[in-house]
N, C-alpha and C positions, 0 to 999 in steps of 0.2 A: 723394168721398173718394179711388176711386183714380188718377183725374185730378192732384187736390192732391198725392199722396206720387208719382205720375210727375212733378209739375214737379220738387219739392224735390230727388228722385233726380237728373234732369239738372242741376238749378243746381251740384248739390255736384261730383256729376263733373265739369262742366266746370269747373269754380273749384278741384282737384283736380288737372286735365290740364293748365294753367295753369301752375301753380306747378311742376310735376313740366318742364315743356319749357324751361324758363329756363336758357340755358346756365350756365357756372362763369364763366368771363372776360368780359365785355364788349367790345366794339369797340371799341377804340381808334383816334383821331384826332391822332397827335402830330406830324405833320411838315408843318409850313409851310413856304413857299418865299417869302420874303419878296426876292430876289431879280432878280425879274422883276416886270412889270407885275402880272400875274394872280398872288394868291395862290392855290394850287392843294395841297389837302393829299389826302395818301395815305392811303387808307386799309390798316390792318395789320388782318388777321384771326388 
């Protein structure tokens, strides 16, 4: 029994820790360089 309520305890926090580290903005990828052989994109943080 207290085996069972220690997993459930860690699934929820880690499922919990999860959601809570998710930044606000995503990574963006917008610049191509379609100019040269290599397309080569920048990454913006």
């Amino acid at each position: 029994m207290l085996k069972t309520l220690l997993k459930v305890v860690a699934i929820v926090s880690v499922m919990f820790i999860g959601t809570v580290a998710k930044a606000a903005d995503p990574i963006r990828i917008p610049v191509l360089n379609w100019s040269s052989q290599i397309v080569m994109a920048n990454v913006m943080a």
